[in-house]
N, C-alpha and C positions, 0 to 999 in steps of 0.2 A: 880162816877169815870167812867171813857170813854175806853171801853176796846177798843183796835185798831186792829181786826182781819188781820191775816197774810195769806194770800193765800197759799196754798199748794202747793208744790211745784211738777209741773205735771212730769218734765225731773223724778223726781223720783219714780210718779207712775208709771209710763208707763214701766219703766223698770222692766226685768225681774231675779227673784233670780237667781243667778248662777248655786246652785244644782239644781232650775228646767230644765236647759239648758243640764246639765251633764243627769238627766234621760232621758232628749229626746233625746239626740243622742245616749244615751245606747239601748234605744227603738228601733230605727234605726237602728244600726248594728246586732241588735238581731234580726230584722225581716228580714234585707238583708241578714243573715246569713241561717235563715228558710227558706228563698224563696228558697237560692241555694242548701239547703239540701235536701228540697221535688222536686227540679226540677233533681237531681243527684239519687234519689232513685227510681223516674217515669222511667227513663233511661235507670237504672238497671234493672227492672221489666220488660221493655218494650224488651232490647235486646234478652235475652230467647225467649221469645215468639216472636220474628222475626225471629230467627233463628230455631223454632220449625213450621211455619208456611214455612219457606222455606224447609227442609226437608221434609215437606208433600207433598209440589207443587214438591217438584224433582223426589219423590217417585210416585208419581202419574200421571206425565209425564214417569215416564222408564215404569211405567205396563202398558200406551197405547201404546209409543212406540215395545213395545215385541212384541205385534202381538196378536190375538186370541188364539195362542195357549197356551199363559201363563195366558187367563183368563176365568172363569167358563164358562162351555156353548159351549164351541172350538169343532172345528172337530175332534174327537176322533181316526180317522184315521189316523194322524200325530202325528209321533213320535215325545216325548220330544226333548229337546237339546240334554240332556247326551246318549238320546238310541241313538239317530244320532251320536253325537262326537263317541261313543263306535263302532257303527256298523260300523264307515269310517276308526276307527285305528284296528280294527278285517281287513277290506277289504286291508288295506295297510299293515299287515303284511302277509296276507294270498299270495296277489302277488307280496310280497318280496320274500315268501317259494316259490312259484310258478315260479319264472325268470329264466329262464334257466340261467345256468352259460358255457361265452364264451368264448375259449380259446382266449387268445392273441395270432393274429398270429405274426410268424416270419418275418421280410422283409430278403434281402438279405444282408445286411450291418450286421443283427445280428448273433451272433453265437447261434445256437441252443441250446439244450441240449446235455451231452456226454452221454457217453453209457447207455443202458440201462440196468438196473442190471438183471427185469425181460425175463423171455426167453417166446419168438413170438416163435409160430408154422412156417411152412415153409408158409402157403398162409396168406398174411398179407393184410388184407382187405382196402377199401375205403382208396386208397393213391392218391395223386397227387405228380406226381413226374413233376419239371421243368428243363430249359433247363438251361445255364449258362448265360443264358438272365432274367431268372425268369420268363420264358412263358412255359405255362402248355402244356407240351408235350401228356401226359398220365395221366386217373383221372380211378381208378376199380380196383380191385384186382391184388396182386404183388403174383406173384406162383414164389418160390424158386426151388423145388424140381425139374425141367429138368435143372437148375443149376448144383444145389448140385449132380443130378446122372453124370453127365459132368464130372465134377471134380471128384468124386470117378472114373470113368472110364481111369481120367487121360488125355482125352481130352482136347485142349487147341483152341481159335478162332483165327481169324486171325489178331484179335488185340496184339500190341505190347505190351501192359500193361497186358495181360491177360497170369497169371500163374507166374508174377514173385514176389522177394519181395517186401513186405510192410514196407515201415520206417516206419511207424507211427509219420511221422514229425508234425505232428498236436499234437499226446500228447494224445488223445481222447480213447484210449484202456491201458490195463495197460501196464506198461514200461518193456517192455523183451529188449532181446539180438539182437542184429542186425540178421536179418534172419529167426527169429520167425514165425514172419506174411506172409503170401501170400496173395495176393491179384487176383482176378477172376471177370470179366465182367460181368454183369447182363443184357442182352439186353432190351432195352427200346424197345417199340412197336412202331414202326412209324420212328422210328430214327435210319437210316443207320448207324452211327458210335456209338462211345463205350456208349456213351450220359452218365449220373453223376451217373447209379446203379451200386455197385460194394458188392460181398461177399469176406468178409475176414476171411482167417483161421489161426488156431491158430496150431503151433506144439503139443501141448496138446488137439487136436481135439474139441477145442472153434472155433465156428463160427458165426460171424458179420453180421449184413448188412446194407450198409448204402445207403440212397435212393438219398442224395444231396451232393456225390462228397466229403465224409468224413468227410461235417459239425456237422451228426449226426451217430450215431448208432444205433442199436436195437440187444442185445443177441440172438441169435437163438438159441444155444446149446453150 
């Protein structure tokens, strides 16, 4: 009997089982999956250590930056920062205590001060007294007392203003009775007429003086 051999049929060697195909691409995603896992943990390791390497380099650029004096070995004669910052805020408060303090002077447009409560002796030192121009007539010593012995004597000058009363229309003394005050010339030195010093008296034997024409005051007694 004549066996009749069948050829094999190659289309079905050649091909491949199916679950071999499922393990290879299980294979596949399982190592694209490890590749991105050890490439994301390199990363992570790597960022620390960048950012530990730049705080060195920052750090070690400010200590050249500083100077000698912040590193071993410096001229020993230069003070630190803080005895410097320390010694320049001691220096600026010391000629803060130290600044003289200036009066504000007055212009002419301002009102002075009013009376003064404390009482001046009769020589009232270092005054400038000015004209009603505000140019300085007279600058030294104000001597009341050949005033004041005038006035006790009862003498009067040949100024019209001198010896009569004082309104006190200004308001600047305290407020009596119409008639209270008197008022009396002070001469200026230099200045032929009555020029802005006047003493004023009080019926209760209070006496004023004012240097600018009643803008100001000063208690004498």
């Amino acid at each position: 009997m004549q066996v009749q051999n069948t050829p094999p049929d190659r289309s079905r060697l050649g091909a491949t089982p199916s679950w071999k195909k499922v393990l290879l691409y299980l294979g596949l995603v399982i190592l694209i999956v490890g590749l991105n896992y050890w490439t994301a943990r390199n990363e992570t390791r790597q960022k620390p250590e960048a950012a530990a390497k730049a705080s060195a380099t920052a750090d070690r650029n400010s200590s050249i930056s500083a100077g000698p004096s912040n590193q071993p070995g410096a001229d020993t004669n230069e003070s630190p920062q803080g005895a410097r910052s320390s010694g320049t805020t001691s220096n600026r408060s010391s000629n803060k205590d130290e600044r003289p303090i200036i009066a504000k002077s007055t212009s002419r447009n301002e009102t002075p001060p009013a009376t003064n409560d404390g009482d001046d002796g009769p020589v009232i030192r270092n005054m400038r007294i000015r004209d009603q121009d505000g140019r300085v007539v007279y600058s030294g010593d104000v001597d009341l007392r050949p005033t004041l012995d005038r006035i006790a004597r009862g003498k009067r000058l040949r100024f019209p203003n001198d010896g009569v009363v004082f309104e006190n229309r200004e308001r600047r003394l305290p407020a009596k009775p119409s008639g209270y005050y008197h008022e009396y010339v002070l001469p200026t030195r230099g200045d032929d007429g009555p020029g802005p010093q006047r003493i004023i008296t009080g019926s209760e034997s209070e006496v004023y003086y004012t240097p600018d024409h009643y803008k100001s005051f000063r208690r004498i007694k």
